[in-house]
py3Dmol code that shows the C-alpha trace and the ligand (Angstrom):
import py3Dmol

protein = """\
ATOM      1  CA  UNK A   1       0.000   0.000   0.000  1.00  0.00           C
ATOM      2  CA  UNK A   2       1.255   3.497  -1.127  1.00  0.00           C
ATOM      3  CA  UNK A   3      -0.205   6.645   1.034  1.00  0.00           C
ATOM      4  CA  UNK A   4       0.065  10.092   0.583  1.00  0.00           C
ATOM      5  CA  UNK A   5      -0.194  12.082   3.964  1.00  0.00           C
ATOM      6  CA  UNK A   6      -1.073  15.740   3.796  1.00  0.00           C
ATOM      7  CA  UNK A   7      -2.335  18.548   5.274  1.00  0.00           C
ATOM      8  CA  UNK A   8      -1.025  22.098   6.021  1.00  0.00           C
ATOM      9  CA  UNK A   9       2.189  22.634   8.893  1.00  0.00           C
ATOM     10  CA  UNK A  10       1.046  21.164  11.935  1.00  0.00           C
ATOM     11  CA  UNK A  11      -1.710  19.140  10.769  1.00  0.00           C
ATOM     12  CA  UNK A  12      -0.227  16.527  12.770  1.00  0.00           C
ATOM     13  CA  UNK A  13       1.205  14.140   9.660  1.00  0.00           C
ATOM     14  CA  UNK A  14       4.666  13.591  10.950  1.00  0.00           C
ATOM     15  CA  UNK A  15       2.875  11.923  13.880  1.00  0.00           C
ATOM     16  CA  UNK A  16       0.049   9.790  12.456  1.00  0.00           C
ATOM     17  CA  UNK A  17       2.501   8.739   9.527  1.00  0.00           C
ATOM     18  CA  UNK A  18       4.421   7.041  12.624  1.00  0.00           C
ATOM     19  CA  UNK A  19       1.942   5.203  13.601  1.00  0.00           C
ATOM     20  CA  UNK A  20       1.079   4.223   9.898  1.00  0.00           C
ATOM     21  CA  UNK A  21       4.558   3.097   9.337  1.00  0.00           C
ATOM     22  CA  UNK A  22       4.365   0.907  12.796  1.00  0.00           C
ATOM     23  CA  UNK A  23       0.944  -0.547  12.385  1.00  0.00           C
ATOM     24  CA  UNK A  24       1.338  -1.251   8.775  1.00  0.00           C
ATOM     25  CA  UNK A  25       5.408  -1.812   8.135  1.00  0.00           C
ATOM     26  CA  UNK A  26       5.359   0.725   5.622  1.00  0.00           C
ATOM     27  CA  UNK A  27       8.118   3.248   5.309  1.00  0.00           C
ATOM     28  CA  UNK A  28       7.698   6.983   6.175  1.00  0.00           C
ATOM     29  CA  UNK A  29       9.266   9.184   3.757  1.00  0.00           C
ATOM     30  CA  UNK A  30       9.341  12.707   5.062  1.00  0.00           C
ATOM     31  CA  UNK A  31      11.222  15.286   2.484  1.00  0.00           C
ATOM     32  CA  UNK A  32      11.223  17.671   5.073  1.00  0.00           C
ATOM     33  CA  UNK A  33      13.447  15.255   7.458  1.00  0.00           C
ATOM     34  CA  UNK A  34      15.175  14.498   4.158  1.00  0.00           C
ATOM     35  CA  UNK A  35      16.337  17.934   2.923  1.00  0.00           C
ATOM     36  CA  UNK A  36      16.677  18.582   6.470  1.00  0.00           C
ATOM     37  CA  UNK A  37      19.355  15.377   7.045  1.00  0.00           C
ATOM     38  CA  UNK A  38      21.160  16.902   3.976  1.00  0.00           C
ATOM     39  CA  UNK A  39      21.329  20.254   4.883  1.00  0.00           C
ATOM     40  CA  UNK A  40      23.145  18.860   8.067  1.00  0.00           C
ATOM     41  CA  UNK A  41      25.167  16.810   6.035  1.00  0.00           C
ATOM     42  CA  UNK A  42      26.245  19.252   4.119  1.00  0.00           C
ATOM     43  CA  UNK A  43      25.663  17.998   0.438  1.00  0.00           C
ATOM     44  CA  UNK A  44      25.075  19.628  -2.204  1.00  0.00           C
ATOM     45  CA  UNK A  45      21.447  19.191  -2.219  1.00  0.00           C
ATOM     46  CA  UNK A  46      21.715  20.491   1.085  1.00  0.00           C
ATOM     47  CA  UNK A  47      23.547  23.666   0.701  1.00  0.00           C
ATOM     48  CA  UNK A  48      20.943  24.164  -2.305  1.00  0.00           C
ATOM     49  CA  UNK A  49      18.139  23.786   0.024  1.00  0.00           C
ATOM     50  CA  UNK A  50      19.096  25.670   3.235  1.00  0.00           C
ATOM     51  CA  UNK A  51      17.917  29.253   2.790  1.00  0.00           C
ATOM     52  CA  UNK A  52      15.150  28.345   0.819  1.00  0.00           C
ATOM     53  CA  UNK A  53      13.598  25.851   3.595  1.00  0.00           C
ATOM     54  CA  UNK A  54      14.661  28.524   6.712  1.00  0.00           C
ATOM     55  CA  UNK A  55      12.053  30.953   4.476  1.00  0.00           C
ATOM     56  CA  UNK A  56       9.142  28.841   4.375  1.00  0.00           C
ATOM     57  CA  UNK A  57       9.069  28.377   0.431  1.00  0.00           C
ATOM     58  CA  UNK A  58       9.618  25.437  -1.329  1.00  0.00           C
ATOM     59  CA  UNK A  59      12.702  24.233  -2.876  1.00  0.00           C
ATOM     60  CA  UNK A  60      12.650  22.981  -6.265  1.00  0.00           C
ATOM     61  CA  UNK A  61      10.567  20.840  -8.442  1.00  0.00           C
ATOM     62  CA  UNK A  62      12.951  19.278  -9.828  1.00  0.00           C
ATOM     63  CA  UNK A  63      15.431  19.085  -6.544  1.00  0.00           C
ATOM     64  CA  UNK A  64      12.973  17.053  -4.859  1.00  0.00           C
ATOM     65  CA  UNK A  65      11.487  14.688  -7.542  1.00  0.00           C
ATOM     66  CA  UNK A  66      14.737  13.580  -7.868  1.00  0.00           C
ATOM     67  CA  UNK A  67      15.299  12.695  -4.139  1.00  0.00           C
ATOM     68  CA  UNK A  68      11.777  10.748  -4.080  1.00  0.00           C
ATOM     69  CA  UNK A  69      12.808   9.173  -6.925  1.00  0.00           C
ATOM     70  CA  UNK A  70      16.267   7.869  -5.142  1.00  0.00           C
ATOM     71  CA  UNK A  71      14.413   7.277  -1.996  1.00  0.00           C
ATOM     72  CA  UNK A  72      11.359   5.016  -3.307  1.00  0.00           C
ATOM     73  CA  UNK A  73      13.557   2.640  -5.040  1.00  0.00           C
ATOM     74  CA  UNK A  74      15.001   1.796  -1.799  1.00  0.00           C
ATOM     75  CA  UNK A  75      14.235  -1.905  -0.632  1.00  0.00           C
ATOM     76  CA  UNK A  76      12.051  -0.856   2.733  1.00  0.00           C
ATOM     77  CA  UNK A  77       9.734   0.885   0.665  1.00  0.00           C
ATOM     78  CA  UNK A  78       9.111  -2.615  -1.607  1.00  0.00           C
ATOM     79  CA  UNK A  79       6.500  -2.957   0.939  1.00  0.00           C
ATOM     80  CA  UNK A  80       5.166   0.133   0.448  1.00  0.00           C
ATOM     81  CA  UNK A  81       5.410   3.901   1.886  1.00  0.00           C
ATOM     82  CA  UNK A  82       4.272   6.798   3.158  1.00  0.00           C
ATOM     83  CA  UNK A  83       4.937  10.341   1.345  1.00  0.00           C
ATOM     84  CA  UNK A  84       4.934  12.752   3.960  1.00  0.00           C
ATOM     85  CA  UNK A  85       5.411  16.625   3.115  1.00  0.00           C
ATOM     86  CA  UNK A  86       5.316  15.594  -0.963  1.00  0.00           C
ATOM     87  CA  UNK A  87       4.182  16.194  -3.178  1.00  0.00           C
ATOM     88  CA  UNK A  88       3.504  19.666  -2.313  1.00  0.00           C
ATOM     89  CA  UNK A  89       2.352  21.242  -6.099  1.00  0.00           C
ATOM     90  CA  UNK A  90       0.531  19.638  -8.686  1.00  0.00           C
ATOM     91  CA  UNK A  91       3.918  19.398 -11.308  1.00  0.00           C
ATOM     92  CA  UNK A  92       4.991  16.970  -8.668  1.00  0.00           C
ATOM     93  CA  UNK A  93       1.955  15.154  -7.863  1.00  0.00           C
ATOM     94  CA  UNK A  94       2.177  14.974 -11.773  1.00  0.00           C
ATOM     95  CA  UNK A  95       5.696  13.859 -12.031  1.00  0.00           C
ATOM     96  CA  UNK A  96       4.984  11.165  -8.722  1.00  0.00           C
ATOM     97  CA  UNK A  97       2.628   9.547 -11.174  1.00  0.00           C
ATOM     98  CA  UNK A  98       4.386   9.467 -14.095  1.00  0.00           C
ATOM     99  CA  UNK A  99       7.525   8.127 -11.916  1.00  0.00           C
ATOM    100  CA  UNK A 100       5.232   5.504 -10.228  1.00  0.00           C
ATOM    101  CA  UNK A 101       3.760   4.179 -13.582  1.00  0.00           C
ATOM    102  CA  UNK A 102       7.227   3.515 -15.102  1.00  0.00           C
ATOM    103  CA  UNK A 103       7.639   1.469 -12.084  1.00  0.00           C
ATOM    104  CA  UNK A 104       4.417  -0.456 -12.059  1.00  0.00           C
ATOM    105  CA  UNK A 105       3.374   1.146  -8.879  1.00  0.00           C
ATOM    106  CA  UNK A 106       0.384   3.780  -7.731  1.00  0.00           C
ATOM    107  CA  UNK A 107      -0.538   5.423  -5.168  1.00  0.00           C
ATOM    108  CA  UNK A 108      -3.617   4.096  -3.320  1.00  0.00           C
ATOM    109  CA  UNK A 109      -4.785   6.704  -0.988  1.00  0.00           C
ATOM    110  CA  UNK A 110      -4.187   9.926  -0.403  1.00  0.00           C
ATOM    111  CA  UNK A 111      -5.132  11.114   3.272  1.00  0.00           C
ATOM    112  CA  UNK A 112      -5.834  15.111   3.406  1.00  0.00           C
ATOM    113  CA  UNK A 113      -5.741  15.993   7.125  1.00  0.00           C
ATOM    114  CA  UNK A 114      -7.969  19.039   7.494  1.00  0.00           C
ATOM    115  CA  UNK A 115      -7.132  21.463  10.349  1.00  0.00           C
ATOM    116  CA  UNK A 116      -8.358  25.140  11.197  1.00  0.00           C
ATOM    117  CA  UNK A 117      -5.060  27.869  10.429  1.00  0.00           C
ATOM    118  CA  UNK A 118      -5.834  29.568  13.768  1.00  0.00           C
ATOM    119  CA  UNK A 119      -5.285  26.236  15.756  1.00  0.00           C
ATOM    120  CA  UNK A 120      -2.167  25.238  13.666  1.00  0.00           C
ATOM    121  CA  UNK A 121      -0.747  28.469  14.687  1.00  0.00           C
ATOM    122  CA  UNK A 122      -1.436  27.899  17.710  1.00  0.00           C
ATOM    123  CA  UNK A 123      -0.024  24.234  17.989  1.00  0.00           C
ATOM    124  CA  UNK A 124       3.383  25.522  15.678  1.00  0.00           C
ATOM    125  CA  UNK A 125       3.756  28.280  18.073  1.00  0.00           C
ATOM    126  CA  UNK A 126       3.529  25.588  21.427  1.00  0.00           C
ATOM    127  CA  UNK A 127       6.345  23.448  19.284  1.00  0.00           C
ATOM    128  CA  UNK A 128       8.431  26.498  18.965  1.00  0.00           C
ATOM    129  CA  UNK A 129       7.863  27.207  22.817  1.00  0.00           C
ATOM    130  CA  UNK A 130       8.974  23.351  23.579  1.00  0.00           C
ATOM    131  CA  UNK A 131      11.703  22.409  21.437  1.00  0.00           C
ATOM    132  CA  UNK A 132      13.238  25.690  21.875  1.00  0.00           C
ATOM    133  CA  UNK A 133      13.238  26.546  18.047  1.00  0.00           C
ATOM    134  CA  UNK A 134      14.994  24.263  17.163  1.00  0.00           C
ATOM    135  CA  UNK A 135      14.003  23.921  13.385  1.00  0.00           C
ATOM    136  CA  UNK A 136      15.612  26.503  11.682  1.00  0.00           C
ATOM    137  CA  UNK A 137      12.024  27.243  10.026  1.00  0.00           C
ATOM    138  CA  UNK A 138      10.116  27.226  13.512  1.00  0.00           C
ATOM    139  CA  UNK A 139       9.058  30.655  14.170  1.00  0.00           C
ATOM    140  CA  UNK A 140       5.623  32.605  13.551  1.00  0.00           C
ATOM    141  CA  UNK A 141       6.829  34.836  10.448  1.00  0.00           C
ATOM    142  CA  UNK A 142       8.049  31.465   8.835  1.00  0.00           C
ATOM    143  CA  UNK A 143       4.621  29.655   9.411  1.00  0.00           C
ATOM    144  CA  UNK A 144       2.383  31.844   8.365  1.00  0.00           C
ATOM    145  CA  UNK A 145       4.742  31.932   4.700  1.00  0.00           C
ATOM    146  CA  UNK A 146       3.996  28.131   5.296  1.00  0.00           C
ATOM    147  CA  UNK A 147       0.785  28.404   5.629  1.00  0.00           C
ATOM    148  CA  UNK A 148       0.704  30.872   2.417  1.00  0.00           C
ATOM    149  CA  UNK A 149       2.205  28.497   0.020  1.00  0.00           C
ATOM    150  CA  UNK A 150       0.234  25.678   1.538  1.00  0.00           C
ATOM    151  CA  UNK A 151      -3.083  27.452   0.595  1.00  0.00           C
ATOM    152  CA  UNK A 152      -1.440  29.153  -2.931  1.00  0.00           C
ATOM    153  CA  UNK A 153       0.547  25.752  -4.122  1.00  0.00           C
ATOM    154  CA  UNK A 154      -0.279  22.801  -2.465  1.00  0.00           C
ATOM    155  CA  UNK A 155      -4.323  22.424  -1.129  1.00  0.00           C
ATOM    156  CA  UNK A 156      -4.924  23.101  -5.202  1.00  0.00           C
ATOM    157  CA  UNK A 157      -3.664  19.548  -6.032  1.00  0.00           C
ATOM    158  CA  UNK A 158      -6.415  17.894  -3.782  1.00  0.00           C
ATOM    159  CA  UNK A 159      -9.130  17.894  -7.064  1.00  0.00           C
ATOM    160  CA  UNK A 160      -6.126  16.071  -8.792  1.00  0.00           C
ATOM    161  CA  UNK A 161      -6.322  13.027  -6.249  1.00  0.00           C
ATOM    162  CA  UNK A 162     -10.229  14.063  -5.857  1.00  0.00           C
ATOM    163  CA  UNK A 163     -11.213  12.912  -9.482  1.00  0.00           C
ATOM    164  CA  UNK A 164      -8.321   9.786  -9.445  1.00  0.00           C
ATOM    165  CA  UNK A 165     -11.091   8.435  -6.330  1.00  0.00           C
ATOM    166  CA  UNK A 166      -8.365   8.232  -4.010  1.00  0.00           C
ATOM    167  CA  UNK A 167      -8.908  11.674  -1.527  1.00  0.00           C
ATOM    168  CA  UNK A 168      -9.720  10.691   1.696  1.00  0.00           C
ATOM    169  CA  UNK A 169     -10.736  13.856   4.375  1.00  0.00           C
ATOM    170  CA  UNK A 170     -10.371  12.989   7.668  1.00  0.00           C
ATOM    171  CA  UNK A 171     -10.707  15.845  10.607  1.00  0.00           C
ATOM    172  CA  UNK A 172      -7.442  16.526  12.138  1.00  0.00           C
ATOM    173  CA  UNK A 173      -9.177  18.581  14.972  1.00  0.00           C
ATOM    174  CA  UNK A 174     -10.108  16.010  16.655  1.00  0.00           C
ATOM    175  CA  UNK A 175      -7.528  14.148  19.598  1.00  0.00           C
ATOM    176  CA  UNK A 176      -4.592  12.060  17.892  1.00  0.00           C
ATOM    177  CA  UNK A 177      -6.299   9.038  18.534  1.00  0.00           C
ATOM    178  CA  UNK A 178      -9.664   9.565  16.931  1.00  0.00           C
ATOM    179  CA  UNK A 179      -7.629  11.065  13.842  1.00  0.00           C
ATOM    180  CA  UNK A 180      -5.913   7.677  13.736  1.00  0.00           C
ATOM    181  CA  UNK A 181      -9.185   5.434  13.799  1.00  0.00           C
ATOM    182  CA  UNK A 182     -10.549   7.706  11.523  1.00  0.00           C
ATOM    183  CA  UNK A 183      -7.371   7.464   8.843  1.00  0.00           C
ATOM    184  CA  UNK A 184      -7.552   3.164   9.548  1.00  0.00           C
ATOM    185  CA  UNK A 185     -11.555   3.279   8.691  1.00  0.00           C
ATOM    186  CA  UNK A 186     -10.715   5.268   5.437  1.00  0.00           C
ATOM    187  CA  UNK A 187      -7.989   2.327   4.341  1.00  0.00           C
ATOM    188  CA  UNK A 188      -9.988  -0.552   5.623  1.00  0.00           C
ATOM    189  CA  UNK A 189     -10.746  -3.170   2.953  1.00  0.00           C
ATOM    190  CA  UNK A 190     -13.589  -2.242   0.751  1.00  0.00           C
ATOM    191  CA  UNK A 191     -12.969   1.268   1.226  1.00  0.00           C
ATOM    192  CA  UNK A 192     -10.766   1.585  -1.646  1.00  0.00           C
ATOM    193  CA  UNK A 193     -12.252   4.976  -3.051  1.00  0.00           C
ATOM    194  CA  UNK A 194     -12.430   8.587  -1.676  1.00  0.00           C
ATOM    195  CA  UNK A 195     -14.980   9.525   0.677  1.00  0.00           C
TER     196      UNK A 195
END
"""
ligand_1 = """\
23
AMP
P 8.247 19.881 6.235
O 9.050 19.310 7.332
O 7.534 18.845 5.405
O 7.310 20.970 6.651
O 9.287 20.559 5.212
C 10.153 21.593 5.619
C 10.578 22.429 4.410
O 11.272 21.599 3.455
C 9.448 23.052 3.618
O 8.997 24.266 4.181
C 10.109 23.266 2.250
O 10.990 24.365 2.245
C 10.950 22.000 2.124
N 10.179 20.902 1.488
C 9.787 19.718 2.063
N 9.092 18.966 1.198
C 9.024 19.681 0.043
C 8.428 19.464 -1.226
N 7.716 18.351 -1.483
N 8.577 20.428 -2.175
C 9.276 21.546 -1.940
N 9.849 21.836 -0.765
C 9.744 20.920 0.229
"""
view = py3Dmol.view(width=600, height=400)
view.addModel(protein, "pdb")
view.setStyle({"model": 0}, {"cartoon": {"style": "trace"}})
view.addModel(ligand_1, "xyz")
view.setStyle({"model": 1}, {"stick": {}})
view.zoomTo()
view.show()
């Protein structure tokens, strides 16, 4: 099984696409832990990435196609995976299908956690408060750019997955657990299409 996770900053996908990985052995691919492991690695992608990820904006297209394309042909993700942060504008939910056909695979469900922006900002700004900042694009100026490109770039790929039958809502309001049950009821058996 092959999920897309999304939702705005702070929807809460990091954490539910834990649990997905655990309860289903799939692998979680997060680009933002990605870019963010080569940024401290210092590699070229890395240095590429930096100041564009410490503004809230996205990096390149074509920069980060060609890490998911690197990363999905790894052997845990034979099983299947989770895409966590991507794709993030419709030329790469475009090019994730078009790299997923030449590889026999799809993408079966694509989970849109839906939160209210005043309670992200509220739950970003409670992050900042706890980890002490300490990702470089944790503060309030940065999220609401976040939350910008979010509404400008990303939420207009859901019709794409929408028509495909494969756009699952699910209310990210609610506590972590009923957000969970509620993701597990969309992929049960039988369920195959959107809601
Ligand atoms: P995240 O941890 O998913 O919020 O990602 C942190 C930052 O990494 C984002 O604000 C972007 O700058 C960059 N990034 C992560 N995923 C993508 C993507 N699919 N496309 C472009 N930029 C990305």
């Amino acid at each position: 099984m092959n999920l897309v996770l999304f939702g705005p900053p702070g929807a809460g996908k990091g954490t539910q696409a834990a649990r997905l990985r655990d309860g289903h052995g799939l692998a979680h691919l997060s680009t933002g832990d990605m870019l963010r492991a080569a940024v401290e690695a210092g590699t070229p992608i890395g240095r590429e990435a930096e100041s564009v990820m410490a503004s809230g904006r996205l990096v390149s297209d074509e920069l980060i196609c060609g890490v998911v394309a690197e990363r999905i042909d790894a052997p845990d993700c034979a099983n299947g995976f989770i895409l966590d942060g991507f794709p993030r504008t419709l030329a790469q939910a475009e090019a994730l299908d078009a790299m997923l056909r030449g590889k026999g695979k799809a993408i079966d469900a694509v989970i849109e956690i839906r939160v209210d922006e005043a309670v992200l900002v509220e739950r970003i700004t409670n992050r900042i408060q706890e980890t002490g900042g300490a990702r470089a694009d944790d503060n309030v100026e940065t999220l609401k750019k976040r939350l910008e490109v979010y509404r400008a770039q990303t939420a207009p790929i859901l019709p794409f997955y929408a028509e495909k039958g494969i756009l699952h809502t699910v209310d990210g309001m609610q506590p972590m657990d009923r957000v969970a049950a509620e993701i597990e009821a969309a992929l049960a058996p039988g369920r195959a299409s959107g809601t």
